[in-house]
C-alpha positions as CSV (number, residue, x, y, z in Angstrom):
1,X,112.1,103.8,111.0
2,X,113.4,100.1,110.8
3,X,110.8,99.2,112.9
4,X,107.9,100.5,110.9
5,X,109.5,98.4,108.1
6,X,109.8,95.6,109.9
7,X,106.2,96.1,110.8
8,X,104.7,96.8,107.2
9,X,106.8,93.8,106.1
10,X,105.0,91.3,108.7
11,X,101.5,93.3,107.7
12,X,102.2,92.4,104.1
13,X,102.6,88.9,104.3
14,X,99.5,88.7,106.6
15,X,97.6,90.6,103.7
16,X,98.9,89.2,100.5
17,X,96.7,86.1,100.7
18,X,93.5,88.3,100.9
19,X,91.6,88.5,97.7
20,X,92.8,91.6,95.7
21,X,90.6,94.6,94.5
22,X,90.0,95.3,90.7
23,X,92.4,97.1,89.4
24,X,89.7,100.4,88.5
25,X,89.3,100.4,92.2
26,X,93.0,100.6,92.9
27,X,93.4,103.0,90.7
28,X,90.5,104.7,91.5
29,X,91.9,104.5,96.0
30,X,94.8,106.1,94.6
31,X,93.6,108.8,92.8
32,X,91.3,110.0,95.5
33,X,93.4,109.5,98.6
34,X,95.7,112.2,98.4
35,X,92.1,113.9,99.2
36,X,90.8,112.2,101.8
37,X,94.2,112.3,103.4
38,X,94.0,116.2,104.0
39,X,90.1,116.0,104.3
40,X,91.0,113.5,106.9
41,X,94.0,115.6,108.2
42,X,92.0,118.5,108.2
43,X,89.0,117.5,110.3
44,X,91.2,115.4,112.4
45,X,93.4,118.8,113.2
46,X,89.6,120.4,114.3
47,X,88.5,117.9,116.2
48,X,92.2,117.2,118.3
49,X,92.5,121.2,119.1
50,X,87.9,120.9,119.9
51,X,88.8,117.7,122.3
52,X,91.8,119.2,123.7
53,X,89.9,122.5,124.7
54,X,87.1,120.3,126.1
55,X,89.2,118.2,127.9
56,X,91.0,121.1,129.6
57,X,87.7,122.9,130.4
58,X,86.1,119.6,131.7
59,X,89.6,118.8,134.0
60,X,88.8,122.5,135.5
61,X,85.2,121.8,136.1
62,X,86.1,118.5,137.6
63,X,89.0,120.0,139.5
64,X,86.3,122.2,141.3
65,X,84.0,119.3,141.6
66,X,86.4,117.0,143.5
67,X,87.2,120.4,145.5
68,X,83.2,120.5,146.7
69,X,83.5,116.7,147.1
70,X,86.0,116.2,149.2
71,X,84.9,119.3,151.4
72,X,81.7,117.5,152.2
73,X,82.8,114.0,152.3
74,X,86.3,113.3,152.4
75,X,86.4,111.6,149.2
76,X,86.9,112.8,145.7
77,X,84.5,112.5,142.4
78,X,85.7,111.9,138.9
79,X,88.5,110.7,136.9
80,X,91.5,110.1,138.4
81,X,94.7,110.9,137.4
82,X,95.2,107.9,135.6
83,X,91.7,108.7,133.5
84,X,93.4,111.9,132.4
85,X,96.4,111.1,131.4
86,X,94.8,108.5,128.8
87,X,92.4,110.9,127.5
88,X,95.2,113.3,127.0
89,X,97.4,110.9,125.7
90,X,94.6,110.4,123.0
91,X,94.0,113.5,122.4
92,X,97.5,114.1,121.4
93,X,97.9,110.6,119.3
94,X,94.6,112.3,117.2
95,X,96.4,115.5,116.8
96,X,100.1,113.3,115.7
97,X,97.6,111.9,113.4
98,X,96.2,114.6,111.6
99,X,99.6,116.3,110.9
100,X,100.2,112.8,109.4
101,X,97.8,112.8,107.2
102,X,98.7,116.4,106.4
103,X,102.5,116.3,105.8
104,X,101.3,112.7,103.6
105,X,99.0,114.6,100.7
106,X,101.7,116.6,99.0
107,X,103.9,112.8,98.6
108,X,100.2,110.8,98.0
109,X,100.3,113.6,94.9
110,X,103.0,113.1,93.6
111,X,102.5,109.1,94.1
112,X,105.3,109.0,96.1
113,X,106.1,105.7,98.3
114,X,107.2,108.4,101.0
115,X,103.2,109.4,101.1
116,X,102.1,106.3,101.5
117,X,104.5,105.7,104.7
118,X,103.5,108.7,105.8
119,X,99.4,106.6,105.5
120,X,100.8,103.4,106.9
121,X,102.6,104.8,109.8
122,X,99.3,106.9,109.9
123,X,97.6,103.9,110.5
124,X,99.8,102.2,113.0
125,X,98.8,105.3,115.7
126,X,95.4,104.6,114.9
127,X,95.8,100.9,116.0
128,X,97.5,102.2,119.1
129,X,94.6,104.7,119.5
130,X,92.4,101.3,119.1
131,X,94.6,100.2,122.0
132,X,94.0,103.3,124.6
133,X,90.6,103.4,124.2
134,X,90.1,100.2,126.4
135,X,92.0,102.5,129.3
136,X,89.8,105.0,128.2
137,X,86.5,105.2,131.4
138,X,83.2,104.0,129.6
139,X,84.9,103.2,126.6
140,X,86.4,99.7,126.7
141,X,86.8,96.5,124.9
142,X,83.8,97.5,122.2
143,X,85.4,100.4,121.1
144,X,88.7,98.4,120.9
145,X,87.6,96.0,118.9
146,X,85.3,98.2,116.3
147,X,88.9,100.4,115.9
148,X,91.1,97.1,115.8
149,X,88.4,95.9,112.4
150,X,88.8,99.2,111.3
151,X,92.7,99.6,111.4
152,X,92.2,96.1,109.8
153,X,90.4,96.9,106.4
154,X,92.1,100.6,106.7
155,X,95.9,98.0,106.4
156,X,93.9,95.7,103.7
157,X,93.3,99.3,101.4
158,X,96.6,100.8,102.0
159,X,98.5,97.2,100.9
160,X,96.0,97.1,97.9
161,X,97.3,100.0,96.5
162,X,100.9,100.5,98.3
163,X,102.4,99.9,94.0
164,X,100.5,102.5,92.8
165,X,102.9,104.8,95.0
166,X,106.3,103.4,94.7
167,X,105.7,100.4,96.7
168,X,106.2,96.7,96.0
169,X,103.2,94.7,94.8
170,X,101.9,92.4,97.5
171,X,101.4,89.1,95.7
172,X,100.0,86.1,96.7
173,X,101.5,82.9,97.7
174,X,100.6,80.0,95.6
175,X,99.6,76.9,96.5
176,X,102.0,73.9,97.0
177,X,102.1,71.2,94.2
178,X,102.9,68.0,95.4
């Protein structure tokens, strides 16, 4: 877990310089995220267990396809190997995810730090979702990018509010006087 610290303590400096929220709207974040976090959780659960029964019923189908394909011309159709292996591997970073966001509402109750950990490190294997979708066929650099901006303001909100659970206040550096 040192290297989750490490990383939120390299995020924070990057963020502290940002212009803070009112303190209504912090308060406001707080109180409603334990919610979203199991709404969140919640659909995110649905949609990992949907994809991953698509995916497996699309590899069949495909399976068959390349079968037909290779009968009649030698070479096979579809994605490869390589194709499957990152959709899987998505699949399975949106179901680690979900039960994230899960085990977090209980501690995001209670205003614990340990829930908001539980939304940072959340939010760390959506970056590296951000990152797999540029493997992903017909997804690419767009979809990186649009997740990378959203990782970004989903970091800003979590550091705006990271003292309202336990967590040290990110403040900003001052200016120099010379």
């Amino acid at each position: 877990m040192s290297v989750v610290q490490n990383i939120e303590n390299k995020l924070a400096g990057a963020f502290k310089d940002l212009p803070p929220l009112p303190e209504s709207s912090k308060e406001a974040l707080a109180k409603f995220w334990p919610w979203l976090a199991l709404i969140g959780g919640l659909v995110q659960l649905l949609a990992a267990v949907t994809l991953w029964r698509l995916t497996n019923y699309v590899d069949r189908l495909s399976d068959y396809a390349n079968e037909i394909s290779r009968y009649y011309t030698g070479v096979a159709a579809g994605p490869t190997s390589f194709d499957k292996t990152v959709i899987y591997l998505g699949v399975t970073l949106l179901l680690v995810d979900a039960v994230i966001l899960l085990m977090a509402y209980p501690h995001l109750k209670k205003r614990a730090k340990q829930g908001w950990d539980l939304l940072f490190l959340g939010a760390l294997i959506n970056a590296v979702y951000s990152v797999i979708q540029i493997f992903t066929y017909q997804r690419g650099i767009g979809d990186f990018i649009f997740g990378l901006l959203g990782s970004a303001v989903g970091f800003y909100l979590l550091f705006q509010v990271r003292e309202k659970f336990g967590g040290k206040k990110v403040e900003p550096v001052a200016p120099h006087k010379t």
